[in-house]
Each structure stands twice: as structure tokens, then as C-alpha cells.
C-alpha angles and dihedrals in degrees: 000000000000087000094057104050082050084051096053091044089059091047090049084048095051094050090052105047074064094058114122114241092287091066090255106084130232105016106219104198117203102214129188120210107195081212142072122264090251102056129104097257086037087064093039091039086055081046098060089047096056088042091055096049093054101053089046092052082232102301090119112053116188116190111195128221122199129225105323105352098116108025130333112282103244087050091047093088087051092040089052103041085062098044104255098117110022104207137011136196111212165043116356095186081090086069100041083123090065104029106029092177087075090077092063087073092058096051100137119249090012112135112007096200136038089228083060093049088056094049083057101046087042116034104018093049098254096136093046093046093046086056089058092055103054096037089075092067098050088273136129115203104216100183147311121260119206111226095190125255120333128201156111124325115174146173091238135053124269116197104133135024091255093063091077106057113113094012118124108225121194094238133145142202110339085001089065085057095053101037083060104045084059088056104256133119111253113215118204099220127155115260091243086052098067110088093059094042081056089046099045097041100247083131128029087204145347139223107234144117111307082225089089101066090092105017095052086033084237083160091079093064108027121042103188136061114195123213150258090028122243087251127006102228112001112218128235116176143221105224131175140200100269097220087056095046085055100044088061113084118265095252082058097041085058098043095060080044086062107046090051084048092047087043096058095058089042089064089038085058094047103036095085086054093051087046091046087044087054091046098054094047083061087057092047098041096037105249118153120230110209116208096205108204133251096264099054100047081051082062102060095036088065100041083059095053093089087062090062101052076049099054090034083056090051096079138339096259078050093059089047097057089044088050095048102046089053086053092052092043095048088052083053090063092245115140115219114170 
């Protein structure tokens, strides 16, 4: 008897001196990415995994499922707070109500560059302050991920404010806000309905990422972009379950730090190629890319304001990113109030 407990214990002892640096072996991670394989944040999301598994030297695994595989998208926060999904790429304005401080990274006309969003998340505490705010929820911000400019592309002509009264644009979440303080009709339609509401005339435009243009063929049923964009770039995020996060060794911890982090400028440095690609489609396709002036995007900066004081109101890490963005604006010479 005595033989074979000691037997066990070797085999037991075997397995473990096999274990990955958390003491469990190999992690395998379940993320969620909100978009298709083919999209621009499924190819960058695929990016960060393999990233993470090779600065882990594979100790850290991360299969990806694509939309709904694994829960609904409006359920996967929830899901992943409590440890049934473990990571998810994507949009967090689905879960405002649960991190308002998500809709400080959708203030419009906020940054006007991606170069400028990475000053903020790096040097103005953004990134530190965003983590804050998720990790009270169980969750660990990894990173943001540019997804270009986003904004609104439309079947009539803007050129003025006034433009948009009456019109019903496609927008969600804090983009419904924003889409009805400049006097048009937001519509809540699913991202893959789209293309017929455009068609059918169920919208007369959309705010999205002028990408898709050309990759949702967006130029068969709108004919104009408007810029600047609402946001440049719009911000999706990688976020995992905390306890998880906490239960990897802290070489590994910073690793997967570090591949969000790696995948973020990675998406600062092709934004403005996904943005050039969208604008030549317009060449080719005919449609037609309004500059609206000055004057006019002064306009509509200032008929959002009110929004900000809103979202700044909603917590007190709410009230610091706002803060903050005013004071880097306001050293880029951009007057605000």
C-alpha cells in the first residue's frame, strides 16, 4: 500500500513540476471578440493573442470566439465579471450602465488624432484611471484598441447643423446622446442591420467607422462621409476577468499588459491606413467626403458640451478623464467652453 501512495505522489509530482508560473500550468484564457474575424479589431484582437502567447513563452493560451459563441454581447461584462467567459475585445458602451466611465472615451471631438488618444492613456493617466474603474467590477482593463475614425456617413449632404434636424441616424448608447443634442432622430439598430436599414430607408446615415465604406459596402447605400469624424479614432477595449488576472505570475500579468499595450499602438500606427483605404473607396464609389469648416464643427462641439458636464457628473473617475481631457485640449490650443 505504502508503494502505491508513494506512487501517486510521484505522478502528482510529475504533473506539477509542469505547472505554468500560477501554479496551474498552461492558462488557457476564453475570449470574446463583439466583431467578425475579418474585421479590423478581429485581426488585431488575433494579434494581441499571439502576442500574448509569445511573451509568455506559452504559458498563457487565449482561444478566441467570435460574436456569440460564447454568450450574447450585451450579457458578456456580466459573464465575465463572474468568471464564465474569461476576456472580451470589444466595445464597452454595451455596459455604460455598468462602467460609466466608458463613455468618457466616446466624448465627440475629443481627441482628433490617435497619436493624441495614446498621449492621454499614457501620459495623462487615462489608462491607469480606466482600470480603476473596471476593477471594481471584478474586471482588469488590459488596453484600449483604435478602430479609425468613426463618424457619420450618410445618404444626404451635411454641411451645416442644421442639416441634421429631422434625419434618423443609426447610433447607440452614448452615440444616441450625441446624435440628439445635434437635432437629429437616433435609431437602435444592430450593427449587421445596417446596411438594409440604409437601403430601405429606415436611416438616412450612420456613425461608424468610415472603414466600412468599403468593407460593409456601405457605398452602395450612402453616398456622403462627413468630417472631421465624431471621434478619431473611436475606442474599443481587451478586458479580462480580474481574479484570473491575479491568479498568473506577475512576469505573465505583465506580459498580457504588454501585448494590449503593444496592440494599441499598433492600431495608433494603422488607423490612419484604414482611414486613407475608406477614402479612396469614396473616390472610387462616388461618395462624396464633406470637410465641414471651422466654424461649423465649432457648432457642434459646443452643442455636445452639455454631454460632458453629463458624463463628468456620472462618478468621481468620470469627473478626472473629463478633467483631464479639457486640460490636454486646452494645451492643444482648442477651445472648448
Amino acid at each position: 500500500m505504502k508503494r502505491i501512495v508513494m506512487g501517486w505522489l510521484g505522478i502528482v509530482a510529475v504533473l506539477l513540476m509542469g505547472v505554468g508560473s500560477n501554479g496551474w500550468g498552461e492558462t488557457k484564457v476564453r475570449l470574446q471578440c463583439v466583431y467578425p474575424e475579418k474585421a479590423y479589431v478581429g485581426q488585431n484582437t488575433i494579434w494581441f493573442a499571439d502576442r500574448v502567447k509569445e511573451l509568455t513563452a506559452g504559458e498563457v493560451n487565449i482561444k478566441i470566439f467570435w460574436p456569440d459563441q460564447l454568450v450574447k454581447t450585451n450579457e458578456a461584462f456580466d459573464a465575465m465579471a463572474k468568471g464564465m467567459i474569461d476576456a472580451y475585445a470589444g466595445s464597452m458602451l454595451y455596459f455604460s450602465g455598468f462602467v460609466p466611465e466608458v463613455n468618457c472615451e466616446w466624448l465627440p471631438f475629443g481627441w482628433s488624432d490617435p497619436k493624441h488618444a495614446q498621449e492621454l492613456y499614457e501620459k495623462h493617466g487615462w489608462l491607469d484611471l480606466m482600470r480603476q474603474a473596471t476593477r471594481k467590477h471584478g474586471v482588469h482593463y488590459i488596453a484600449p484598441v483604435g478602430v479609425a475614425s468613426m463618424g457619420l456617413i450618410t445618404k444626404f449632404p451635411v454641411n451645416s447643423v442644421d442639416d441634421l434636424k429631422g434625419k434618423k441616424i443609426r447610433a447607440v448608447g452614448m452615440e444616441a446622446k450625441i446624435i440628439d443634442v445635434l437635432g437629429a432622430s437616433p435609431v437602435a439598430i444592430a450593427g449587421a442591420e445596417q446596411y438594409m436599414a440604409l437601403k430601405q430607408g429606415t436611416v438616412d446615415g450612420t456613425n461608424y467607422p468610415f472603414y466600412t465604406i468599403g468593407n460593409y459596402k456601405f457605398y452602395e447605400v450612402a453616398n456622403h462621409i462627413i468630417r472631421p469624424a465624431l471621434f478619431s479614432p473611436g475606442i474599443v477595449e481587451i478586458l479580462i476577468n480580474q481574479k484570473l488576472y491575479e491568479s498568473l505570475s506577475e512576469k505573465n500579468r505583465k506580459a498580457i499588459d504588454q501585448a494590449g499595450w503593444e496592440t494599441f499602438l499598433r492600431t495608433v500606427e494603422l488607423n490612419p491606413k484604414y482611414d486613407e483605404e475608406a477614402y479612396q473607396v469614396c473616390k472610387e464609389k462616388n461618395v462624396t467626403i464633406i470637410d465641414l469648416s471651422p466654424e461649423v464643427v465649432d457648432q457642434l462641439r459646443k452643442k455636445t458640451l452639455p454631454l460632458w458636464d453629463e458624463i463628468a457628473a456620472k462618478s468621481e473617475i468620470s469627473a478626472k478623464l473629463v478633467a483631464s481631457l479639457k486640460a490636454y485640449l486646452k494645451e492643444q490650443g482648442i477651445k472648448i467652453e
